[in-house]
C-alpha positions as CSV (number, residue, x, y, z in Angstrom):
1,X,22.6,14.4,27.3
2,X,20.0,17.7,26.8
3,X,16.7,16.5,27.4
4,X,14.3,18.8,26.0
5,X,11.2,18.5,24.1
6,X,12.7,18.0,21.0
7,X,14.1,14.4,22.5
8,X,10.7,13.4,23.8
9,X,8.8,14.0,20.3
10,X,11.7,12.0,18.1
11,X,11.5,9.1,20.9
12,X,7.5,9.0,20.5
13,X,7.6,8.9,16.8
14,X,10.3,6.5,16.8
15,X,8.2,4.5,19.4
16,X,4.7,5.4,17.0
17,X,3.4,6.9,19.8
18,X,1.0,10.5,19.4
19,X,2.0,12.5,22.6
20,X,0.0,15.5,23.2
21,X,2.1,18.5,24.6
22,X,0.3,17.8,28.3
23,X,2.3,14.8,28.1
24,X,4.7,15.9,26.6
25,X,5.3,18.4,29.9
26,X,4.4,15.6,32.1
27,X,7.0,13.0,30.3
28,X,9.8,15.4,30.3
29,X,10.9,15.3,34.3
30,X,10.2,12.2,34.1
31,X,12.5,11.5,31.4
32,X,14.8,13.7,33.2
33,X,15.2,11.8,36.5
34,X,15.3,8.4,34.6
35,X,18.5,9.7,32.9
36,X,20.1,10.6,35.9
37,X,19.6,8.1,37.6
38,X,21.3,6.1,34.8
39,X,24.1,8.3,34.5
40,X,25.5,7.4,38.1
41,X,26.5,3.9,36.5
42,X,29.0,5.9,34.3
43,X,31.0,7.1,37.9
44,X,31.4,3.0,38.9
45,X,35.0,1.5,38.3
46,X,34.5,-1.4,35.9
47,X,38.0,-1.6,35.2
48,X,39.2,-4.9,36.4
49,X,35.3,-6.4,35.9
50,X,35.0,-8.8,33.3
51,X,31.5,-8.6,31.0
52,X,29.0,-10.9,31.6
53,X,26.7,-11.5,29.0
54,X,24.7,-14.6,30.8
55,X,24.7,-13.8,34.4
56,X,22.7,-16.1,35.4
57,X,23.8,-19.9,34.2
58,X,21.9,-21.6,32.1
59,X,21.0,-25.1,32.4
60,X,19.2,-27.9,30.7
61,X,15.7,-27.8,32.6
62,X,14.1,-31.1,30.6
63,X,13.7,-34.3,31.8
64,X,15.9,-37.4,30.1
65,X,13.7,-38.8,27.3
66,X,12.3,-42.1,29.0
67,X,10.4,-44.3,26.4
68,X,7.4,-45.7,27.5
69,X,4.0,-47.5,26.7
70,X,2.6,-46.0,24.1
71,X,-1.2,-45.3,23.9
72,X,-3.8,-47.9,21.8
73,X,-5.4,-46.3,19.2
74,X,-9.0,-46.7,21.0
75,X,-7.6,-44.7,23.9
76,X,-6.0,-42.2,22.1
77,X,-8.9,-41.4,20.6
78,X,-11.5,-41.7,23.3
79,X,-11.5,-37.9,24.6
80,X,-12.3,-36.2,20.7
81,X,-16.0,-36.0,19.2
82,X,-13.8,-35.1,15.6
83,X,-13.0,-38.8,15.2
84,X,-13.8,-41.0,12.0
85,X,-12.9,-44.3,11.1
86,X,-10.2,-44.7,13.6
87,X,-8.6,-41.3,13.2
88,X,-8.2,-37.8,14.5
89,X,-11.2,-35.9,12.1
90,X,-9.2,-32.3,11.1
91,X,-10.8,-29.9,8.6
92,X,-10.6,-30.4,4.7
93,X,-7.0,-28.7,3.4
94,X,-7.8,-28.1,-0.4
C-alpha cells in the first residue's frame, strides 16, 4: 500500500479531523511503520487455522435470581427528601 500524503489527508477527513501539514509530516512515518508492522501478519501460514471470532469464551457472569424479603415501604423510602404521601416524589411530566 503507497503511503503518501494524499492517504493521510483522505483518512483525517474521513476521521473529521483538520491536520495541518506539520502533522501531516510528522503522521506520515508514523503511518508508515504502523503499516509495516502490520504487513508481516500477511507472511504467517493460516492455512490449517480455523477463524475465531470469540477467542475468549464467554460465559454467564450473573448471579441465580434468589428471591428475597422485599423492603417495607417506610424503609424503602427512608433515605429520599423527594418523598410525599408514601411515595417516591419525581418531577411533574406534562
Amino acid at each position: 500500500m503507497k503511503v503518501d500524503k494524499e492517504l493521510i489527508e483522505n483518512v483525517a477527513r474521513l476521521a473529521r479531523l483538520k491536520l495541518t501539514d506539520s502533522e501531516i509530516k510528522k503522521f506520515l512515518p508514523q503511518l508508515k511503520e504502523i503499516l509495516s508492522a502490520f504487513s508481516k501478519l500477511d507472511e504467517v501460514n493460516t492455512k490449517d487455522v480455523e477463524p475465531s471470532f470469540q477467542p475468549v469464551e464467554l460465559k454467564n457472569v450473573m448471579r441465580e435470581d434468589k428471591p428475597g424479603t422485599c423492603l417495607d415501604q417506610d424503609k424503602a423510602l427512608e433515605n429520599t427528601p423527594h418523598k410525599k404521601d408514601g411515595y417516591f416524589k419525581g418531577p411533574k411530566a406534562v
